[in-house]
DSSP file (Angstrom, degrees, kcal/mol; ACC not computed):
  #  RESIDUE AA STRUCTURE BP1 BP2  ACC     N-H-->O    O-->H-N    N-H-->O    O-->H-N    TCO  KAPPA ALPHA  PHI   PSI    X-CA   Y-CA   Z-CA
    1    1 A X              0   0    0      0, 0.0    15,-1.3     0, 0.0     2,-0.0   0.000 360.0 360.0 360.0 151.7  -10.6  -24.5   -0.9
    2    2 A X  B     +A   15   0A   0     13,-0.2    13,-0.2    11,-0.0     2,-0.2  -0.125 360.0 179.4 -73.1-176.0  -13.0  -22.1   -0.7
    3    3 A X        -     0   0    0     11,-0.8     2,-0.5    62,-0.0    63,-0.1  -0.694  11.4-170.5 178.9 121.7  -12.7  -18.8    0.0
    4    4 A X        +     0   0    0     -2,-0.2    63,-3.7     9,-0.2     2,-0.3  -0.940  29.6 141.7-131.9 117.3  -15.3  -15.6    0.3
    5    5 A X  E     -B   12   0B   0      7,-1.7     7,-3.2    -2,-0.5     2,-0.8  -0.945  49.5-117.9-140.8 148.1  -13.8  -11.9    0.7
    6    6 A X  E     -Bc  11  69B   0     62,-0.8    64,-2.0    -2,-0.3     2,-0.6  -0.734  25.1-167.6-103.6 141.0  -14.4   -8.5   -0.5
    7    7 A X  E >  S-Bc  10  70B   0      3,-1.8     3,-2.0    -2,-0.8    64,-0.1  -0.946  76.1 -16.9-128.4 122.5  -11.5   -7.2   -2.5
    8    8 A X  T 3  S-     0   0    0     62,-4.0    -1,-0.2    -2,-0.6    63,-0.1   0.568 134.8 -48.7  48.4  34.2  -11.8   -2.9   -3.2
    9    9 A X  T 3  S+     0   0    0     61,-0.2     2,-0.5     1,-0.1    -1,-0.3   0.620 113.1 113.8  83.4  31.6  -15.5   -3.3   -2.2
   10   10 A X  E <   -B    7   0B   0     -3,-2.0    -3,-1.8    -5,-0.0     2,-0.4  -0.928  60.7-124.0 -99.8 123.1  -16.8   -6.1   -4.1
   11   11 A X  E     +B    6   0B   0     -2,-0.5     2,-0.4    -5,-0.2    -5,-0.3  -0.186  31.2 173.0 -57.6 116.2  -17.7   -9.0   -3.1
   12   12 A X  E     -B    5   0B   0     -7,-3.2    -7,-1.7    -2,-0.4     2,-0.2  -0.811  24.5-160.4-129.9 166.6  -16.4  -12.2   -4.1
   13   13 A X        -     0   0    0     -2,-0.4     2,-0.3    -9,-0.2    -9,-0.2  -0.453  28.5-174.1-128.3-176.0  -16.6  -15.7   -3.4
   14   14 A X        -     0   0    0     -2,-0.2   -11,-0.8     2,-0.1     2,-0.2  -0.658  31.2-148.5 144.8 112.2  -13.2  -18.4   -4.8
   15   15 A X  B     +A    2   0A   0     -2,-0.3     2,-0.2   -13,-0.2   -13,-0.2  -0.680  44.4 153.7 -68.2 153.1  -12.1  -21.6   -5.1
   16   16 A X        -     0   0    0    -15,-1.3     2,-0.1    -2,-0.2    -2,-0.1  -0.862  46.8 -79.5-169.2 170.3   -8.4  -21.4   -4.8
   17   17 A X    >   -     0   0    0     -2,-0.2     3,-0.9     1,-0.1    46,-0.3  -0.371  41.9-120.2 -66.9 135.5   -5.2  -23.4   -3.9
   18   18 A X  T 3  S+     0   0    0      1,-0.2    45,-0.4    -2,-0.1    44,-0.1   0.839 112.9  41.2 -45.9 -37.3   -4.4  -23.6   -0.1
   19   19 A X  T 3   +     0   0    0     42,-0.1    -1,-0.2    43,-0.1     2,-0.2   0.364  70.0 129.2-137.7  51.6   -1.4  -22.0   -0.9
   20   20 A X    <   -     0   0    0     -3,-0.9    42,-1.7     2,-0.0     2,-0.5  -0.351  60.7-128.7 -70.5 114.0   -2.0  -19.4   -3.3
   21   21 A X    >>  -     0   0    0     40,-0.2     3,-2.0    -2,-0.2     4,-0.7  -0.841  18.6-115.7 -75.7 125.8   -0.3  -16.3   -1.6
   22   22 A X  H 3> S+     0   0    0     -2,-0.5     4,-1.7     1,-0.3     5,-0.4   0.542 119.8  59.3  21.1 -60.6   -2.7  -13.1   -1.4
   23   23 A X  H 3> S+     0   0    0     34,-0.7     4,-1.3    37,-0.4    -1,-0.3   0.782 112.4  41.6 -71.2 -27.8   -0.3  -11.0   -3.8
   24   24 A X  H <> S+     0   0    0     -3,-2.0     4,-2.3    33,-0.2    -1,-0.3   0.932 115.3  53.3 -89.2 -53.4   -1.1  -14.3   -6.9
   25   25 A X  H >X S+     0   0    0     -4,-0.7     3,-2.2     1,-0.3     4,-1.0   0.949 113.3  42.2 -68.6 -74.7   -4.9  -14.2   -5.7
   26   26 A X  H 3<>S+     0   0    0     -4,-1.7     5,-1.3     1,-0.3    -1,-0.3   0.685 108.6  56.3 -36.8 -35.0   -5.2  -10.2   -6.3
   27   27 A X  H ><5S+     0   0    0     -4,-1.3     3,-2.6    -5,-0.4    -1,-0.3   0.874 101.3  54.3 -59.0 -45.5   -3.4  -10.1   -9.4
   28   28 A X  H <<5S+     0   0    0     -4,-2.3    -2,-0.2    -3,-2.2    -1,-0.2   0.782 105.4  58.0 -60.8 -23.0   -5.9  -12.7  -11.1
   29   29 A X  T 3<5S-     0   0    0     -4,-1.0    -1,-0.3    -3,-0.2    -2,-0.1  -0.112 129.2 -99.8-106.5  33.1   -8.8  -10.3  -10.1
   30   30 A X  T < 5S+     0   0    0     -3,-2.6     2,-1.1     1,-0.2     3,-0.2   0.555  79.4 140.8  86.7  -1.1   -7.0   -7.4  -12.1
   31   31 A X    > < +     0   0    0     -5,-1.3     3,-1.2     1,-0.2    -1,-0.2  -0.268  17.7 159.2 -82.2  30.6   -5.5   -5.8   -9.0
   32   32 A X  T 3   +     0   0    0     -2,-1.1     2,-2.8     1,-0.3    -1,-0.2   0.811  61.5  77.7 -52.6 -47.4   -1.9   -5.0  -11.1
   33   33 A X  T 3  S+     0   0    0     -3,-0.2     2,-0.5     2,-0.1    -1,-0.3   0.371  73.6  93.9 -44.4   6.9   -0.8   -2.3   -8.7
   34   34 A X    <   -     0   0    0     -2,-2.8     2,-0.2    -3,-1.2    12,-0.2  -0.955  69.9-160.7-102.5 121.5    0.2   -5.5   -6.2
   35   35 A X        -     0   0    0     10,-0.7     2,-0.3    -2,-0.5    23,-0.1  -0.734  20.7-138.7 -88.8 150.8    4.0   -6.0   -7.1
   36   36 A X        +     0   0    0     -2,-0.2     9,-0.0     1,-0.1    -2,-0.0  -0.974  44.0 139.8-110.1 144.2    6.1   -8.7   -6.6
   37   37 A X  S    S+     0   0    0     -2,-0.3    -1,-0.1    61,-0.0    61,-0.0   0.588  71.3   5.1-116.8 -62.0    9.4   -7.5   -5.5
   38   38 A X        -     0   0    0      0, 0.0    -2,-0.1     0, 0.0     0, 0.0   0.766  65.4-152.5 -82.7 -68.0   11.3   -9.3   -2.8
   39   39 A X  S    S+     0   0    0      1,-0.0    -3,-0.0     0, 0.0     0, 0.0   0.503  81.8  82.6  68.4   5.8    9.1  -12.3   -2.3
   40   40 A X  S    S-     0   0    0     19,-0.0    -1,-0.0     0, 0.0    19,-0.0   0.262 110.2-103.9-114.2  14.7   10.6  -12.2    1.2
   41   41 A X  S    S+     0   0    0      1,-0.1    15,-0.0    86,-0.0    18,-0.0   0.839  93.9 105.3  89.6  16.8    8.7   -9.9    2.9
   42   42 A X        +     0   0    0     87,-0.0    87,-0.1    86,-0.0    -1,-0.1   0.653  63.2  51.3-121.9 -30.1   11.4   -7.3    2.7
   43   43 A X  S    S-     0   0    0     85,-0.1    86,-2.2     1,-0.1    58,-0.1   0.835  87.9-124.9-100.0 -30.5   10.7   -4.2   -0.1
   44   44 A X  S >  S+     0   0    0     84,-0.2     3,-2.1    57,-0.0    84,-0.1  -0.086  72.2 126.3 104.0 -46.7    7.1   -3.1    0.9
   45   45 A X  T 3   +     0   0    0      1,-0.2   -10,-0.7    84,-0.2    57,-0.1   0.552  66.4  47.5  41.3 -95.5    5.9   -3.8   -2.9
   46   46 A X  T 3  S+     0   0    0    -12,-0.2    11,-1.4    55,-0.1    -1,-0.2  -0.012  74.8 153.2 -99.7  28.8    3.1   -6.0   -2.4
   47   47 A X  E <   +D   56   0B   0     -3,-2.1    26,-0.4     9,-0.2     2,-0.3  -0.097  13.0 163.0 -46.1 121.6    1.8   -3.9    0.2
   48   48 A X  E     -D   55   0B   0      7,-2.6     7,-2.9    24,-0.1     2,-0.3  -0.901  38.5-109.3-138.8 168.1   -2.4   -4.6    0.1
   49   49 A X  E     -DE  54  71B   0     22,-1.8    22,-3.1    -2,-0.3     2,-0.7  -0.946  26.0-166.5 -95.3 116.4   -5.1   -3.6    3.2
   50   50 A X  E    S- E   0  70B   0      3,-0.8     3,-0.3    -2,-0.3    20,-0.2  -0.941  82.4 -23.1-116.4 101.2   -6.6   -6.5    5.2
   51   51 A X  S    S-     0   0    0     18,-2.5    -1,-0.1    -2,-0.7    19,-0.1   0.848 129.1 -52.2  82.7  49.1   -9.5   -5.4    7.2
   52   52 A X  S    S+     0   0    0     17,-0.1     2,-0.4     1,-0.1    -1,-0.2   0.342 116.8 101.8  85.1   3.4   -7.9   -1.6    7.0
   53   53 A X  S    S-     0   0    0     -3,-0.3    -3,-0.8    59,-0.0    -5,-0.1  -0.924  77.4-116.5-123.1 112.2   -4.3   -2.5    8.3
   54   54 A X  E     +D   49   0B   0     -2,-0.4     2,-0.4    50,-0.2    -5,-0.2   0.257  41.2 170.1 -55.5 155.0   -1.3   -2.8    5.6
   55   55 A X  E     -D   48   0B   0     -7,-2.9    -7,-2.6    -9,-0.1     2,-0.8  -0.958  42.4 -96.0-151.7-175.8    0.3   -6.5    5.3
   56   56 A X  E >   -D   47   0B   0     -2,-0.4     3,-1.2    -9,-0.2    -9,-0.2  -0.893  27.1-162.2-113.4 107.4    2.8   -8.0    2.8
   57   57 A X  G >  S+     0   0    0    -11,-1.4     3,-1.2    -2,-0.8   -34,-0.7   0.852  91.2  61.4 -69.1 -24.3    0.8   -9.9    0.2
   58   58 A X  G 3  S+     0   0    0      1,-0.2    -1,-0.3   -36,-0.2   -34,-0.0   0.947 111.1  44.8 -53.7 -31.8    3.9  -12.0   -1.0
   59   59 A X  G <  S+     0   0    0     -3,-1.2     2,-0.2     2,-0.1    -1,-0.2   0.160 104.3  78.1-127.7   4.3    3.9  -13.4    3.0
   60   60 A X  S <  S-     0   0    0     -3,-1.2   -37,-0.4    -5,-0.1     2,-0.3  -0.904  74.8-130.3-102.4 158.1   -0.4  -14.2    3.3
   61   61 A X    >   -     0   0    0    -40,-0.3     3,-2.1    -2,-0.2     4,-0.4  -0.569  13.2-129.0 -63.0 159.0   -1.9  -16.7    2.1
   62   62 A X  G >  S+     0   0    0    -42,-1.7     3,-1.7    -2,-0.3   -41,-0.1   0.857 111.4  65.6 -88.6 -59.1   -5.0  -16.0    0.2
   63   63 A X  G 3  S+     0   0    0    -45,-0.4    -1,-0.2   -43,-0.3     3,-0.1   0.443  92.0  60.2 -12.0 -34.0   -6.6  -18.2    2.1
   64   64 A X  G <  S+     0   0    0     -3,-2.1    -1,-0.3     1,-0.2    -2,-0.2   0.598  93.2  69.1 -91.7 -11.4   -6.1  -15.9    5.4
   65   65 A X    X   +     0   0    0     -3,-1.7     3,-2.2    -4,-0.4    -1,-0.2   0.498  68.6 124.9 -80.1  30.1   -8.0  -13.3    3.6
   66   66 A X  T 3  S+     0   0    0      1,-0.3   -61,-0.2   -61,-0.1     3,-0.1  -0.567  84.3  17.2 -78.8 154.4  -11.7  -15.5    3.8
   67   67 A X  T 3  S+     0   0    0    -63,-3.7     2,-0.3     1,-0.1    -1,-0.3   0.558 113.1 101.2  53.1  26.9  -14.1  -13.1    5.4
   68   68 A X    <   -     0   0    0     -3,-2.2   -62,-0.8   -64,-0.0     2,-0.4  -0.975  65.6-114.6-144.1-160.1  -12.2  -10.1    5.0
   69   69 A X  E     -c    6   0B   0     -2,-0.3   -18,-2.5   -64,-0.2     2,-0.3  -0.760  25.5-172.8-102.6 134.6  -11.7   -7.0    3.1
   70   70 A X  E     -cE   7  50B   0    -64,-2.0   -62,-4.0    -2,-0.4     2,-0.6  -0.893   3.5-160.4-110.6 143.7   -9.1   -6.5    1.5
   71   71 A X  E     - E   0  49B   0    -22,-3.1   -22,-1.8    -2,-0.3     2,-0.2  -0.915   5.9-176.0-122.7 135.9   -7.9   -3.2   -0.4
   72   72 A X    >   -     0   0    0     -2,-0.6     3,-1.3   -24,-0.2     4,-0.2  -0.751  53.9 -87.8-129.3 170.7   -5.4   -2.4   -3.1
   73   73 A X  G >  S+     0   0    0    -26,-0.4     3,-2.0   -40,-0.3     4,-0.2   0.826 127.9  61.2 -44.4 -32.0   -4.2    0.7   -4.7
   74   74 A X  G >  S+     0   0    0      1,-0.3     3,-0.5     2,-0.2    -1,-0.2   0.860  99.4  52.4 -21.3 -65.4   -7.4    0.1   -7.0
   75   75 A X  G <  S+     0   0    0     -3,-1.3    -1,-0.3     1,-0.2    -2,-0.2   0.082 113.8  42.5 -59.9   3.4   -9.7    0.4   -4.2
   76   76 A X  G X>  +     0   0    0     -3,-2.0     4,-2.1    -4,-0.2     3,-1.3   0.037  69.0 139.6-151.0   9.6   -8.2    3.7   -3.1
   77   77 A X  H <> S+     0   0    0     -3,-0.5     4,-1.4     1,-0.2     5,-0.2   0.774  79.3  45.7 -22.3 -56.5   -7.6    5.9   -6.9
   78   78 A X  H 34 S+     0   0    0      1,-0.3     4,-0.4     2,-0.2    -1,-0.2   0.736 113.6  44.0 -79.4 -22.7   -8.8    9.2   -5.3
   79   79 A X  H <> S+     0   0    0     -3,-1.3     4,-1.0     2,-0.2    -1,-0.3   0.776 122.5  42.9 -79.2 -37.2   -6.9    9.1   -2.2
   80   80 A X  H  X S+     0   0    0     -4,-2.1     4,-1.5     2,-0.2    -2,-0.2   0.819 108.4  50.1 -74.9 -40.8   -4.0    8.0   -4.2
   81   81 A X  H  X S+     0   0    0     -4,-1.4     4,-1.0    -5,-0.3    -1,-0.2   0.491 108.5  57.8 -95.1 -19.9   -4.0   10.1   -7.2
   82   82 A X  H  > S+     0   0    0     -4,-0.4     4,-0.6     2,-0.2    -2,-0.2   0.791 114.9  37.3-103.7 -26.7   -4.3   13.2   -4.5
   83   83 A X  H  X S+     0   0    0     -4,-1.0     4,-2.0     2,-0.1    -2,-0.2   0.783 113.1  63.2 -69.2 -43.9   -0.5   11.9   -2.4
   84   84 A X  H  X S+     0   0    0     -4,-1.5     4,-3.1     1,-0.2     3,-0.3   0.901  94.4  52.3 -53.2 -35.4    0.7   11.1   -5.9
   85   85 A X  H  X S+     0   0    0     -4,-1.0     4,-1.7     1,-0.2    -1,-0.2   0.904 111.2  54.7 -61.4 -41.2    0.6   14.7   -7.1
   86   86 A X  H  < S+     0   0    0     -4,-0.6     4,-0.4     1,-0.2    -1,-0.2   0.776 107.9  44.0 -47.1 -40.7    2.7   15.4   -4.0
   87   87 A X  H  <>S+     0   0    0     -4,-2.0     5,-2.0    -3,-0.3     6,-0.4   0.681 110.7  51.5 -95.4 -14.6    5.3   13.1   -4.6
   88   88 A X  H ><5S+     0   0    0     -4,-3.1     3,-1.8     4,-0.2    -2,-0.2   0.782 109.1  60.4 -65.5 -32.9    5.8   14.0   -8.7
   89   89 A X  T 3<5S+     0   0    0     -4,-1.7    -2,-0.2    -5,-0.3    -1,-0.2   0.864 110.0  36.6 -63.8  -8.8    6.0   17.5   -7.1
   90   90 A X  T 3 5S-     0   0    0     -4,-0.4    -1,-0.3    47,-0.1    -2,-0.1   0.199 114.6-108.0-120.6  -3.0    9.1   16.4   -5.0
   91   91 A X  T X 5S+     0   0    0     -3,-1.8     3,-0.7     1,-0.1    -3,-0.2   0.736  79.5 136.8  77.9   9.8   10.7   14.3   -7.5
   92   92 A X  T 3 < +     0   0    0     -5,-2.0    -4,-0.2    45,-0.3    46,-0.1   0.482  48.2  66.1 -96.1 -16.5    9.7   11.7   -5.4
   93   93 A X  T 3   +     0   0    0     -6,-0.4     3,-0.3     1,-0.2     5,-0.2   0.607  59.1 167.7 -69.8 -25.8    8.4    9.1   -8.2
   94   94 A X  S <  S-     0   0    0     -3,-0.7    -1,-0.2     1,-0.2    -2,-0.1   0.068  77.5 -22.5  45.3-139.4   11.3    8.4   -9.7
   95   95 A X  S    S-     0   0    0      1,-0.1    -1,-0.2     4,-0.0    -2,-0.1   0.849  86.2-138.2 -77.7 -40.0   10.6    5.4  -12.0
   96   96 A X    >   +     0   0    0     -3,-0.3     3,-2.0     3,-0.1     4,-0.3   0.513  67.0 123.5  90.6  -1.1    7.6    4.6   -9.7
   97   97 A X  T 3  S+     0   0    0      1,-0.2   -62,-0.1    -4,-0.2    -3,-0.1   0.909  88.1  44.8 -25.9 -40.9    8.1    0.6   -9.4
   98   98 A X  T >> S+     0   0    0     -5,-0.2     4,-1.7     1,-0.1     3,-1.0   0.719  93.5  91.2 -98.0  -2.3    8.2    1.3   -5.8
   99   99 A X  T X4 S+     0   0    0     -3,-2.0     3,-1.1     1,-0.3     4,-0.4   0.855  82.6  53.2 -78.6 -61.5    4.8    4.1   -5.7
  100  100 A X  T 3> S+     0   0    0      1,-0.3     4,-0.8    -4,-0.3    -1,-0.3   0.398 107.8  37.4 -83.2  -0.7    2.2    1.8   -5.0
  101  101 A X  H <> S+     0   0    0     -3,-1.0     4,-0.8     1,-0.2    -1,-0.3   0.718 121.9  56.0-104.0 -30.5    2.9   -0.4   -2.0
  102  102 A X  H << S+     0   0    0     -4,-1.7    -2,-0.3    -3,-1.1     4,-0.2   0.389 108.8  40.8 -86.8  10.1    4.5    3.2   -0.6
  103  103 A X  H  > S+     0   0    0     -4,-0.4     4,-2.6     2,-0.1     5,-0.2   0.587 118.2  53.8 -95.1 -34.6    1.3    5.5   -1.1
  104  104 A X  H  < S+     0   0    0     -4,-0.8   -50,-0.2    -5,-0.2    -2,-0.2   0.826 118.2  36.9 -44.5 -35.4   -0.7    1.9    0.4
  105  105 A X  T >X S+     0   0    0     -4,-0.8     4,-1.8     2,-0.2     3,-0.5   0.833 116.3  47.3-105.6 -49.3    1.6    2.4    3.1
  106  106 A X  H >> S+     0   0    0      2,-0.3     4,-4.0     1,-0.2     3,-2.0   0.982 115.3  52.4 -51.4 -77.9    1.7    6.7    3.3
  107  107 A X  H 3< S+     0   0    0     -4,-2.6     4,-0.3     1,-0.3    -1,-0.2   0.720 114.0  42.4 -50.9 -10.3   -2.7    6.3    3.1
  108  108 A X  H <> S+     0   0    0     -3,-0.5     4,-1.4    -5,-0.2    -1,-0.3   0.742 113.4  52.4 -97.4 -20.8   -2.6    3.6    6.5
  109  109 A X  H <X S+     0   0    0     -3,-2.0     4,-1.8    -4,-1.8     3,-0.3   0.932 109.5  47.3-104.8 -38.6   -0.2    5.6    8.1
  110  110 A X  H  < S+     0   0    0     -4,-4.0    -1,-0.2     1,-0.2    -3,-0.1   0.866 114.0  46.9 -71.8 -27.9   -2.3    8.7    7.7
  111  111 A X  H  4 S+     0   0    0     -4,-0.3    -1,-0.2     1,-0.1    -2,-0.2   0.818 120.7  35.7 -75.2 -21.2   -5.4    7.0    8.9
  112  112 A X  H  < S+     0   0    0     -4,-1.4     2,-0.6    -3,-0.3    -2,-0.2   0.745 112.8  58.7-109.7   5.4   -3.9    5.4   11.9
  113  113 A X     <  -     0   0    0     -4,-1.8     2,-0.8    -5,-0.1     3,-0.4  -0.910  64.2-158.6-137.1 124.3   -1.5    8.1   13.0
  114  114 A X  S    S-     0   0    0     -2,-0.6    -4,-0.1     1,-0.2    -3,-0.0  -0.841  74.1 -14.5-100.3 116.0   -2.7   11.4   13.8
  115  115 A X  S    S-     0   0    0     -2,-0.8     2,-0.4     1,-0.2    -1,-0.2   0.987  82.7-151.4 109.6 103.4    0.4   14.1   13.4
  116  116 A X        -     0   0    0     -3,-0.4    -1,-0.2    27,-0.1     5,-0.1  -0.862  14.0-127.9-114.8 149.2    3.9   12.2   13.3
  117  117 A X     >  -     0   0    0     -2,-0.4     4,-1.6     1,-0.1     5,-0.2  -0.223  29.5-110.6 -65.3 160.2    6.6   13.0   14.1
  118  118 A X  H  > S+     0   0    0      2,-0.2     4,-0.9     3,-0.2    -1,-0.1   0.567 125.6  45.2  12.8 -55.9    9.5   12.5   11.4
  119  119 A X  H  > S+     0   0    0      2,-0.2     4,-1.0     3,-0.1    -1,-0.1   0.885 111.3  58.6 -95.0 -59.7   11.2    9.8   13.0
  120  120 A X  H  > S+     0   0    0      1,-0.2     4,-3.9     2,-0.2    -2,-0.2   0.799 109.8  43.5   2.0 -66.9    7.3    8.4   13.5
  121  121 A X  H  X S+     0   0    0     -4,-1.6     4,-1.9     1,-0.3    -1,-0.2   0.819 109.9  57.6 -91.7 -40.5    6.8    8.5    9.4
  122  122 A X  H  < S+     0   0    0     -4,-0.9    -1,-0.3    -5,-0.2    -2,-0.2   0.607 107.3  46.5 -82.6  16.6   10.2    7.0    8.9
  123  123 A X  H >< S+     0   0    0     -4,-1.0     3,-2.2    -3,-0.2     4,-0.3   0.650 111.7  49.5-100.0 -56.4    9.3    3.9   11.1
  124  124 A X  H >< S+     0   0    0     -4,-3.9     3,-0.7     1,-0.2    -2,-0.2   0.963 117.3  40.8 -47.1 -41.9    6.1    3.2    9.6
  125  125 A X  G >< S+     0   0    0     -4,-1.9     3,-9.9     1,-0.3    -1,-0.2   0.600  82.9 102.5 -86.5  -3.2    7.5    3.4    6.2
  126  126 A X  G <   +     0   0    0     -3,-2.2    -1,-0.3     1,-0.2    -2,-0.1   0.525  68.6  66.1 -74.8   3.4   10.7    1.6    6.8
  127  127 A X  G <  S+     0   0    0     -3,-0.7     2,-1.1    -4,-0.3    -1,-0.2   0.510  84.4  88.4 -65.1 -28.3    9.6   -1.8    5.1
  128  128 A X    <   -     0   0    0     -3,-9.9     2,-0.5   -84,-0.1   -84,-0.2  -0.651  64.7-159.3-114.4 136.7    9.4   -0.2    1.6
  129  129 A X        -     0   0    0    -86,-2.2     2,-0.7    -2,-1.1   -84,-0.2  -0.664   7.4-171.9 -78.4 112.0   12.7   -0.2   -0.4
  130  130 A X        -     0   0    0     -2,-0.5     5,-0.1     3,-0.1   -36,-0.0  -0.939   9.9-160.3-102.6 142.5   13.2    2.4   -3.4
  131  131 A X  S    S+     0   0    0     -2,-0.7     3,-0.1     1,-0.1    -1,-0.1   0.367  77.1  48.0 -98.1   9.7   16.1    2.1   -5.5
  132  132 A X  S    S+     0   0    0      1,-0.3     2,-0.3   -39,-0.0    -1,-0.1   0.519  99.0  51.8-140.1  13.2   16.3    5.3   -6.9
  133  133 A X  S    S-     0   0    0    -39,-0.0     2,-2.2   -41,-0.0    -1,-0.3  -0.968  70.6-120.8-154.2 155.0   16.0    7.8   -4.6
  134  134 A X        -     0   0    0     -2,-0.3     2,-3.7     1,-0.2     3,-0.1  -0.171  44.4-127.4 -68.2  47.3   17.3    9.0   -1.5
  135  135 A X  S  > S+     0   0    0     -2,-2.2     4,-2.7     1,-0.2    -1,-0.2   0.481  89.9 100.0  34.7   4.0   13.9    8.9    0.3
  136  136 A X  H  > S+     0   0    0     -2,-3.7     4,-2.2     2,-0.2     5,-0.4   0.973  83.7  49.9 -86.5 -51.2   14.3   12.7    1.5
  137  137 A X  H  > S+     0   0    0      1,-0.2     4,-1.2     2,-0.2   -45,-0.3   0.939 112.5  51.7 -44.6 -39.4   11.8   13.9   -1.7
  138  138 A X  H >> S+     0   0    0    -47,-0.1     4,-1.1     2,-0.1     3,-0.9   0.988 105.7  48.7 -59.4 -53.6    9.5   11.3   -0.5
  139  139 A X  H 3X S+     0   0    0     -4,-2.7     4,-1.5     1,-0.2     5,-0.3   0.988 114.7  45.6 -62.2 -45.3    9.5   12.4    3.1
  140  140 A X  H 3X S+     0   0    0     -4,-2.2     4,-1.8     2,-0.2    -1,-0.2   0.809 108.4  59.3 -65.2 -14.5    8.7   16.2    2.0
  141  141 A X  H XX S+     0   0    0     -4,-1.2     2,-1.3    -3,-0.9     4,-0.9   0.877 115.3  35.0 -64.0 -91.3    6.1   14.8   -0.4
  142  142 A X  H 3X S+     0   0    0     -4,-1.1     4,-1.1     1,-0.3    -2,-0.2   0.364 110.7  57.2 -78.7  32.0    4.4   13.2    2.7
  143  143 A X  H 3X S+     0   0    0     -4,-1.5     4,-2.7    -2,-1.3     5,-0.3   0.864 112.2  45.5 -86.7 -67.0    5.0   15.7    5.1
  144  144 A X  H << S+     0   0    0     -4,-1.8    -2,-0.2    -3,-0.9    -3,-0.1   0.650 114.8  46.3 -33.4 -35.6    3.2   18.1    2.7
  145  145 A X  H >< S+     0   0    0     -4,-0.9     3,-1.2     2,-0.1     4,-0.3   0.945 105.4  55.3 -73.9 -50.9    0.6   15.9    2.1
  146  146 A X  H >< S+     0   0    0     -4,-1.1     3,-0.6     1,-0.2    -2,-0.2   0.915 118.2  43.3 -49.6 -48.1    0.1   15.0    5.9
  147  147 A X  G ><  +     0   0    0     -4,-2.7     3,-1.2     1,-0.2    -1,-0.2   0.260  69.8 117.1 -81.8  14.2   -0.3   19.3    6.1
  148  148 A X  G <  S+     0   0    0     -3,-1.2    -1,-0.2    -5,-0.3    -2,-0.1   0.964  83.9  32.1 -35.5 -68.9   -2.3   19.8    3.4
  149  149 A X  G <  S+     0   0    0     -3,-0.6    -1,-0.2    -4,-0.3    -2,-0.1   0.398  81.3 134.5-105.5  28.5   -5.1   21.2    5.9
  150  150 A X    <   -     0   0    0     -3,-1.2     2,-0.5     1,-0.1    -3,-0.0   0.160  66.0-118.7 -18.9 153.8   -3.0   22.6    8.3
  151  151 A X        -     0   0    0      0, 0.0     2,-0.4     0, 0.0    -1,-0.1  -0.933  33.2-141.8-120.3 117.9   -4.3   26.3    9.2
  152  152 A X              0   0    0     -2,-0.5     0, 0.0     1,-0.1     0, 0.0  -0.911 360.0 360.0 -95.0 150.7   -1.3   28.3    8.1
  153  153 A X              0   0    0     -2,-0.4    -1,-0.1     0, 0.0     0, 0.0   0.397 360.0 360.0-118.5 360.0   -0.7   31.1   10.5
């Protein structure tokens, strides 16, 4: 089947398998920052953007993405590279298996949620699994990042 999408602002056009999952399609266009973890929908991983809202590439078809944009940590370096610094400062990388589907996940929560609460930031995030740290360096990474341009008083 065909299939025509822009993946990290290029446009492309695809033949592909009906039932090529999103996470398979993005990897073949160089997109390595898509993990597989879980392959059940469960670890937050293969986190990618369709049409600005995070989803679980292991659990689309490639197929659902015709006619829209998709984004992947690629598509997002500067944005990425500027949370990441936050979360080496915190200890918060660990081995970093788990860092790109949770900064995918950090950068939508900061575009659709404008000051959140605590309890907020641990709902959004609560899809992606790390296995080697007790998520509290992460949350002060993106707490810090969320107040980055905070007015201190």
């Amino acid at each position: 089947m065909k299939i025509h999408l822009w993946l990290n602002g290029k446009e492309i056009s695809d033949e592909i398998s009906p039932d090529m999952p999103l996470l398979e399609y993005v990897r073949t266009k160089g997109c390595y920052s898509v993990k597989r973890g879980c392959e059940t929908s469960n670890c937050g991983l293969c986190t990618v953007w369709m049409n600005k809202k995070p989803v679980l590439s292991c659990s689309v078809l490639a197929a659902r993405a015709d006619g829209k944009e998709i984004v992947t940590l690629e598509g997002v370096q500067e944005r990425a590279a500027e949370f990441g610094t936050y979360l080496a400062n915190q200890g918060g990388e660990q081995c970093g298996f788990c860092n790109p589907g949770f900064i995918m996940n950090v950068l939508a929560m900061e575009d659709e949620l404008n000051n959140p609460t605590e309890e907020e930031i641990k709902a959004y995030l609560s899809g992606n699994l790390c296995r080697c740290s007790g998520y509290e360096s992460q949350l002060r990474a993106i707490k810090n990042y969320l107040n980055r341009n905070r007015d201190i008083e």
